[in-house]
C-alpha positions in Angstrom: 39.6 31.2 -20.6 40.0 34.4 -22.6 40.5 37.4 -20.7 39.6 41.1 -21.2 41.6 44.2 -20.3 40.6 46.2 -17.8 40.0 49.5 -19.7 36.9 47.7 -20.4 37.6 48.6 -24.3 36.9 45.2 -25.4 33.7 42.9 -24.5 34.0 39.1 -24.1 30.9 37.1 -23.6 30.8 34.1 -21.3 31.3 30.8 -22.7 28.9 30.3 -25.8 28.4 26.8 -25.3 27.8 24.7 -21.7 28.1 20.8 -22.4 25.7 18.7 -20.2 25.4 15.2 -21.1 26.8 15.7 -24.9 24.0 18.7 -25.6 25.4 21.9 -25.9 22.9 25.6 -26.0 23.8 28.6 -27.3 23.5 31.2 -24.3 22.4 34.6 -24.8 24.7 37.4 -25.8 24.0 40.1 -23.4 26.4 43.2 -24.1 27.4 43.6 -20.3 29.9 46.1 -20.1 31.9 44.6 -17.2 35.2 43.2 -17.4 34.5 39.0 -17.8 36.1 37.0 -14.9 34.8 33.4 -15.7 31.4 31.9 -15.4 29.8 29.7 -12.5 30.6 26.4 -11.9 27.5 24.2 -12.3 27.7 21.7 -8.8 26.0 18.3 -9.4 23.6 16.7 -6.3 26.5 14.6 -4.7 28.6 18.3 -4.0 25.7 20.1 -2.4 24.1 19.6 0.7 21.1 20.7 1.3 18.9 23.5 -0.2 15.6 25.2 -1.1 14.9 23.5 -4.3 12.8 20.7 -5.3 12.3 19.2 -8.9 9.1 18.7 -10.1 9.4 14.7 -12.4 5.4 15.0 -12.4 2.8 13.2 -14.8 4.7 10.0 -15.0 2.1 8.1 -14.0 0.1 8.9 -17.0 3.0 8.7 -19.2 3.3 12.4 -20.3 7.0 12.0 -19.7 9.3 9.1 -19.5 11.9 9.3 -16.4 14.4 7.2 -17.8 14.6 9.6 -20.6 16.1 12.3 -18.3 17.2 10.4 -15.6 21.0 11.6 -16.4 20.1 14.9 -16.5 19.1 15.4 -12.8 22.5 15.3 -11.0 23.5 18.2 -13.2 21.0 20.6 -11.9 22.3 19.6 -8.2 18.9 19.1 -6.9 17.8 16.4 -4.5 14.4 16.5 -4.0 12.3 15.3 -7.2 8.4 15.6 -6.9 6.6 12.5 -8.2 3.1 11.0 -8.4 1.9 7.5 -7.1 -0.2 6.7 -10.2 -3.2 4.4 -8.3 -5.0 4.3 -11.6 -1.0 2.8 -13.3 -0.6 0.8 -10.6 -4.1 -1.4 -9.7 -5.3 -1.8 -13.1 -6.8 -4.8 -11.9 -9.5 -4.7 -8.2 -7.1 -5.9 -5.5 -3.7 -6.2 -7.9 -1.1 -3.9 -7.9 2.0 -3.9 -10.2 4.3 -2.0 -8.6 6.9 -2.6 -11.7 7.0 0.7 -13.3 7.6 2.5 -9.6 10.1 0.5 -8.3 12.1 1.1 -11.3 12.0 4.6 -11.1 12.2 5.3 -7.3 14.8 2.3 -6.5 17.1 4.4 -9.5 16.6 7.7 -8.0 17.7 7.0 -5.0 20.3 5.3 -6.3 21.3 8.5 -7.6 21.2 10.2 -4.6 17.8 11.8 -4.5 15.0 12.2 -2.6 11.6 11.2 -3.9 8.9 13.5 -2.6 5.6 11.5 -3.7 2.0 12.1 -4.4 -1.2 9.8 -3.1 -3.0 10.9 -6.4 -5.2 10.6 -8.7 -8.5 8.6 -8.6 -8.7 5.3 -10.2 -12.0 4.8 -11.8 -12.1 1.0 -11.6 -14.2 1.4 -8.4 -17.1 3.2 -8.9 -17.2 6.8 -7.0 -13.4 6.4 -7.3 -12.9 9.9 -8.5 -10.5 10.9 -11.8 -7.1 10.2 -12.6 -6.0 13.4 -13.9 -5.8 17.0 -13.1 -9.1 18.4 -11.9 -11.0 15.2 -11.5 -13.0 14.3 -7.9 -11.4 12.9 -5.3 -12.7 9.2 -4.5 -16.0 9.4 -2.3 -17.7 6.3 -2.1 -16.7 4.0 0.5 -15.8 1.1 -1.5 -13.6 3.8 -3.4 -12.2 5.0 -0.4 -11.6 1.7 1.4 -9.5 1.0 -1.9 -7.6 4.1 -2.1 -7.0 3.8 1.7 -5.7 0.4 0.8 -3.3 1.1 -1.9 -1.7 3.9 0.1 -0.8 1.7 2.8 0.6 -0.8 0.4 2.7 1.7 -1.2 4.1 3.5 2.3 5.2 0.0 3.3 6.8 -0.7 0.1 8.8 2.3 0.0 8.3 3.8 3.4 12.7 2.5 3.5 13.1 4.8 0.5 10.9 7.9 0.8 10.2 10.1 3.2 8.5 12.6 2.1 4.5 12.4 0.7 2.1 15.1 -0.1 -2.2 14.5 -1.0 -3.7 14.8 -4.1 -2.6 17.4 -6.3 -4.6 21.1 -7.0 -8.3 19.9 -5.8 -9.6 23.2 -6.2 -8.1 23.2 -9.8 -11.0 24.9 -12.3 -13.2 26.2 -9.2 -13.8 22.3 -8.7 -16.9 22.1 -6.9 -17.0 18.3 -5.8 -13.6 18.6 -4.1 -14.7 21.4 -1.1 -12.1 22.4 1.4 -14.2 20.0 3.8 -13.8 16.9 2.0 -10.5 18.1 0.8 -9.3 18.4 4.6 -10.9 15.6 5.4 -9.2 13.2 2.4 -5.7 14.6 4.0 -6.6 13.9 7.1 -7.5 10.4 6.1 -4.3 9.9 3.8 -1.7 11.6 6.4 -3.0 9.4 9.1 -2.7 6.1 7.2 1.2 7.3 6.3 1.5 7.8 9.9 0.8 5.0 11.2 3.3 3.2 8.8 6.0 5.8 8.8 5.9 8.0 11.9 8.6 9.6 10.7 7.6 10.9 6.9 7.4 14.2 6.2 3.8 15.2 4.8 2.8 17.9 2.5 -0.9 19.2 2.8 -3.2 20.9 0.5 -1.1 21.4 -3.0 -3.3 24.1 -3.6 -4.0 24.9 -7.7 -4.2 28.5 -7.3 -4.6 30.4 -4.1 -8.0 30.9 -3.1 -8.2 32.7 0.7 -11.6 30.8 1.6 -10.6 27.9 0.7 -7.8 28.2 2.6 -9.3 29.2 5.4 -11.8 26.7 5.1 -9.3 24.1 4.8 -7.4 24.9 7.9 -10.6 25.4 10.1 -11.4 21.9 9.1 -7.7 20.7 10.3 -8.0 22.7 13.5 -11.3 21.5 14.6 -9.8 18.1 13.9 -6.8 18.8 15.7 -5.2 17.0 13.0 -2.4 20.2 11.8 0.1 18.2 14.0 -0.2 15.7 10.9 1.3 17.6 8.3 5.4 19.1 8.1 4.5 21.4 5.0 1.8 22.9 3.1 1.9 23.2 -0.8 0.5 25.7 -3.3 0.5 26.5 -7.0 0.4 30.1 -8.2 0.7 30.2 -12.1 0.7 34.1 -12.8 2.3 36.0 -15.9 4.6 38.1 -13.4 6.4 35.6 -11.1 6.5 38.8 -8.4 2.9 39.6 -8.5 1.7 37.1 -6.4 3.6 38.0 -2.7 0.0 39.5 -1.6 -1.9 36.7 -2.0 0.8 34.3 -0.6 1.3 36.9 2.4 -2.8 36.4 3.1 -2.8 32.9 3.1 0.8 32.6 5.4 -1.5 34.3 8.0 -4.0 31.9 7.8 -1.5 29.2 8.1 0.0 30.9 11.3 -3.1 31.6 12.5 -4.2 28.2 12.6 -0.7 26.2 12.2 2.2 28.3 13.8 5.9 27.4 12.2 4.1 25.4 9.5 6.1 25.6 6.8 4.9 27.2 3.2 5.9 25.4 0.1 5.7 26.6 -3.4 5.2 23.1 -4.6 5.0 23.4 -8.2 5.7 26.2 -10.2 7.4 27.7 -14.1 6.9 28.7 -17.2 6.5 27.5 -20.5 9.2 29.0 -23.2 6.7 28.8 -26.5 3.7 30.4 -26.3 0.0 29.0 -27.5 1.0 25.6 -25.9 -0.7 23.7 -23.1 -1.0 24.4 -19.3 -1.2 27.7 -17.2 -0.1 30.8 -18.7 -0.4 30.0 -22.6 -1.6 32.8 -23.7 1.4 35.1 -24.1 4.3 34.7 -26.4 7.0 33.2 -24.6 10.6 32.2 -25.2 13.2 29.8 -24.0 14.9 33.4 -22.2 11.0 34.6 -20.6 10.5 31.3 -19.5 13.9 31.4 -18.2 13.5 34.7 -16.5 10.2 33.4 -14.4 11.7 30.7 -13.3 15.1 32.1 -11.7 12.8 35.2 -10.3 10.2 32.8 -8.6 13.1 30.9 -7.8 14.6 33.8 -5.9 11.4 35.4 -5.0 10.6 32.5 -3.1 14.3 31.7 -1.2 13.6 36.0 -0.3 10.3 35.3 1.5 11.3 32.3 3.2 8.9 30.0 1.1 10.7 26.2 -0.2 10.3 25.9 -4.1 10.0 23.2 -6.5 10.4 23.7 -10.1 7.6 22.4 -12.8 9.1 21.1 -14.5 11.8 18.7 -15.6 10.9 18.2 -19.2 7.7 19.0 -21.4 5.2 17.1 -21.3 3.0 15.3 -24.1 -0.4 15.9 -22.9 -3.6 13.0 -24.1 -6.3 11.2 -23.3 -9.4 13.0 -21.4 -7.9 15.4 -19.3 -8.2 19.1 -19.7 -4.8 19.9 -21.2 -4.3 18.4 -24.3 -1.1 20.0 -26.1 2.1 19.5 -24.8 3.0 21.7 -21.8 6.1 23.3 -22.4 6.8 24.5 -18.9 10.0 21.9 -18.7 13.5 22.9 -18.8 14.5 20.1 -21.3 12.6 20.0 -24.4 11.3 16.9 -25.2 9.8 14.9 -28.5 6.2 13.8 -29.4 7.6 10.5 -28.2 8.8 11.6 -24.8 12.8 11.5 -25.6 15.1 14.3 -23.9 16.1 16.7 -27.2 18.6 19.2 -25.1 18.4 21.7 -22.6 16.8 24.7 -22.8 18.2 28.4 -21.4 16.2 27.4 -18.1 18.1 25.0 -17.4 21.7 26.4 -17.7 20.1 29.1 -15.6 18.7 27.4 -12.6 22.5 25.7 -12.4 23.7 29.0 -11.6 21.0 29.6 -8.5 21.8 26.1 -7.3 25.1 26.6 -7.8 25.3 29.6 -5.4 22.1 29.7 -3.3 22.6 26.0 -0.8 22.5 25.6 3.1 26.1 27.5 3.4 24.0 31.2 3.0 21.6 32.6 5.4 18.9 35.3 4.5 19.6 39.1 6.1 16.1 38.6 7.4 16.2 42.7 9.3 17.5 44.1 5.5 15.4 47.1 4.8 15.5 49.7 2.2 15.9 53.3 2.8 16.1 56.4 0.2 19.0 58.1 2.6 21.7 55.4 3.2 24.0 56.4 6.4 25.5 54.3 9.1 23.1 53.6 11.9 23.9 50.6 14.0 24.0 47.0 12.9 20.8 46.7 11.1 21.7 46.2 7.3 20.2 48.2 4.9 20.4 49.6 1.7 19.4 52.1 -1.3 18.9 52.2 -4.9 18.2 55.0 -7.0 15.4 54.3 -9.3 11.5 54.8 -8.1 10.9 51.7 -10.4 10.0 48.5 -8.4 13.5 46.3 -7.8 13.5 43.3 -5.6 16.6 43.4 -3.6 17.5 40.3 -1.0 20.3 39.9 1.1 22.8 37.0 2.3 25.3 36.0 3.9 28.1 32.9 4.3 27.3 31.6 7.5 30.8 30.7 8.4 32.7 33.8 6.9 29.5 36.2 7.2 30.8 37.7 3.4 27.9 38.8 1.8 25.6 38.4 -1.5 22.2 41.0 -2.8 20.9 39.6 -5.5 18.0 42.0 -7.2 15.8 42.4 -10.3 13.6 44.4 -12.3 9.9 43.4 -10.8 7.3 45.4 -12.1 6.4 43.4 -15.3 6.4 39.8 -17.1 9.6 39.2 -18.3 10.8 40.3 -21.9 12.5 38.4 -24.8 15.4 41.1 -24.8 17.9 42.5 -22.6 17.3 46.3 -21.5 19.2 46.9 -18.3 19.2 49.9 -16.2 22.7 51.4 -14.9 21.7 52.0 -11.2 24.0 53.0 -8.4 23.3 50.4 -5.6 24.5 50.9 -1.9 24.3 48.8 1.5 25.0 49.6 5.2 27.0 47.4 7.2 28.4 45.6 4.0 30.9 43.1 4.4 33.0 42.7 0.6 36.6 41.9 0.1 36.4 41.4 -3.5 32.7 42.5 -4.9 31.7 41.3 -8.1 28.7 41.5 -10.9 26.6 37.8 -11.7 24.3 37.5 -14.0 22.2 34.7 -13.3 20.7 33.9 -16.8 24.4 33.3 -18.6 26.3 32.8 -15.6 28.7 35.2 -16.6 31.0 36.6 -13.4 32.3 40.1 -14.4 34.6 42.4 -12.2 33.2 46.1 -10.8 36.3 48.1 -11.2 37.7 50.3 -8.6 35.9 53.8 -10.4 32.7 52.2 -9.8 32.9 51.6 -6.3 33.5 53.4 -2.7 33.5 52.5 0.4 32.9 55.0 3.4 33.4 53.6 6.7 30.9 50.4 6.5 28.7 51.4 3.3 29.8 50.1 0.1 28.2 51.6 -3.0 28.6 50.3 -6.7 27.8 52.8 -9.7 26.7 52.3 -12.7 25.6 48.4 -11.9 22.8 47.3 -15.0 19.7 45.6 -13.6 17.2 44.5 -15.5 14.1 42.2 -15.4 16.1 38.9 -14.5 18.3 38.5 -11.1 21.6 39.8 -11.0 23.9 39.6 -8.0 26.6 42.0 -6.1 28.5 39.4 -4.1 31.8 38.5 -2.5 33.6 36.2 -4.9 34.4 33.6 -2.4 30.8 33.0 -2.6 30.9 32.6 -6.1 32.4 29.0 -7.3 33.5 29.5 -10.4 34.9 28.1 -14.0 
């Protein structure tokens, strides 16, 4: 590793290349004028425990995307849970046959690799007449030959793999477009109908509800009324939403609406952000298309919702693994470049994009062994006041700051970010001075999460005063960085 000296004359990048699987990216050169420590060690699946993130391996089912094609690539991202969907329509081609063939080898190897598939009932299968769509936005299946089908196959496929996965989630987006066939009431009442068949195979699976496409506060409300008057919320472990918009911060309103209506109607039910990124060239297929994205912007809004999410207590799942090649009749047909590896017209793995590299670094850092300062608040007059932590930054601009700490040695991390706009294709920090009450540091340093790069604050840009710890000069810009305690940091 080349090092720097500490006058901080000289600047040395992080490593320009990271190898994962024989692919190497260049990463990009921001001038941070820190002295360079190292970079964070990517962890792989089998070295991390547990943690907030989920992986979304979606549209296999309609052969957008080939698993086997980045099936090595998983481990390196050192998430467990991957996101999946049944496929009815692949599976019964034929009334009353199933082939099971192209499942099996895809869940029996993932958990063989040591993940957890998280699977969809979904989509339609339009074999059976009134058996709804089988892609995004299509009806759910209403007639009751349709449904006595559908009810069928599920139970077929919870006993087939009921040994293998645990968790399930209905349908996917039913309000997608303003669809008017799919009503919170029938909506409610399909997941009440699918849960209860998992149920009574699996007592023990974990069951996602709603997978809402973007959040609408009726239906929501709608949706829940529906499950209370049922007295069918006992049914469900998690409920699911989508929330594609250009800023990955601008959202918390809405989400903060609708996390009262789950309370009101489903106390300690948890929230789920069950599918959400951004696509790194603009014009292409999918949610937010129309603005000119890069591999870095996409990167950006993904490690901010990332960390936007872990900050409000919501679990998150990343859309998506690779991009996907869009056909046939439903309503995206371009490829959808929202995934993290870039893909070929015939569904092959190319290489990593910036995404990728970067979402190692949260993993890396951000597992089961930290714990949110939930009572963190900001203050424009920092002092010592008690226990509470807070802390101060001085900028009116709009910065999310977050808080944590190691569980076991109670050292601490902030990670924070520029907020107030849809990430940009360049690097424009601001040098702000950044303090904290009640800090707890024996060796702070500077991460940026996009490169990875670790850099040293030296000793003229810090002071501590009894128990409050203030770094000068620190740049933040529209991506998270993070003040932390090294142990915290594992690093290459």
């Amino acid at each position: 590793m080349t090092k720097v000296k500490s006058d901080r004359t000289h600047y040395v990048s992080p490593r320009a290349t990271d190898n994962v699987e024989g692919f190497s990216m260049k990463k990009p050169d921001h001038p941070i004028d820190l002295p360079y420590i190292g970079s964070v060690r990517p962890r792989s699946t089998d070295a991390i425990e547990s943690s907030n993130w989920m992986l979304g391996c979606e549209t296999l089912d309609r052969d957008y995307a080939d698993y086997h094609q980045y099936k090595e690539y998983i481990s390196a991202l050192g998430i467990k849970v991957l996101r999946m969907q049944g496929g009815w329509a692949k599976t019964e081609k034929v009334q009353g046959i199933y082939d099971w063939t192209w499942m099996d080898n895809i869940i029996h190897d993932a958990v063989d690799r040591g993940f957890m598939p998280w699977l969809q009932t979904g989509y339609g299968n339009p074999i059976y007449p009134g058996g709804g769509g089988e892609n995004l936005g299509a009806g759910m299946p209403l007639s009751h030959e349709a449904l006595t089908a559908y009810e069928n196959w599920v139970a077929a496929m919870v006993s087939r793999y009921k040994e293998k996965v645990k968790d399930w989630e209905v349908w996917n987006e039913p309000n997608f477009s303003d669809n008017l066939v799919n009503t919170p009431e029938i909506t409610a009442d399909f997941n009440i109908r699918t849960a209860t068949i998992i149920k009574s195979i699996q007592p023990d699976a974990r069951i996602s509800a709603l997978a809402l496409g973007h959040i609408d506060i009726e239906y929501v409300e709608r949706f829940f009324l529906y499950l209370n008057e049922k007295k069918a919320t006992g049914l469900f472990h998690n409920v699911t939403y989508h929330d594609y918009v250009y800023n990955p911060d601008a959202n918390k309103l809405a989400v903060y609406k609708m996390k009262q209506i789950v309370e009101q109607y489903a106390p300690g039910m948890i929230m789920r952000q069950g599918e959400n990124g951004a696509p790194s060239v603009g014009g292409t297929g999918g949610a937010l298309s129309d603005y000119n994205w890069s591999e870095l912007t996409q990167a950006k809004w993904d490690v901010r919702r990332m960390l936007e999410n872990l900050g409000n207590d919501m679990e998150c799942s990343i859309f998506g693994i690779i991009d996907m090649n869009y056909s046939g009749n439903g309503p995206i047909r371009r490829k959808n470049t929202k995934g993290i590896i870039e893909s070929a017209s015939d569904n092959q793995a190319v290489r990593p994009k910036i995404a990728f590299y970067a979402i190692q670094h949260v993993t890396s850092i951000f597992d089961h062994t930290l714990e949110r300062l939930k009572t963190l608040k900001h203050t424009h007059q920092i002092a010592s006041r008690g226990s509470r932590p807070a802390y101060s930054i001085n900028t009116d601009r709009s910065i999310s700051v977050y808080g944590y700490r190691n569980k076991a040695t109670q050292k601490q991390l902030y990670a924070m970010w520029a907020d107030d706009a849809i990430p940009r294709d360049k690097y424009e920090p601001k040098y702000l001075e950044f303090s904290v009450e009640n800090g707890n540091f024996d060796d702070p340093v500077y991460v940026d999460i996009i490169t990875g790069g670790v850099y040293e604050i030296p000793a003229e840009q810090q002071s501590i005063v009894g128990d409050i710890y203030t770094f000068k000069n620190i740049p933040v810009y529209d991506s998270p960085i993070l003040v932390a305690d090294r142990s915290l940091i594992s690093m290459k």
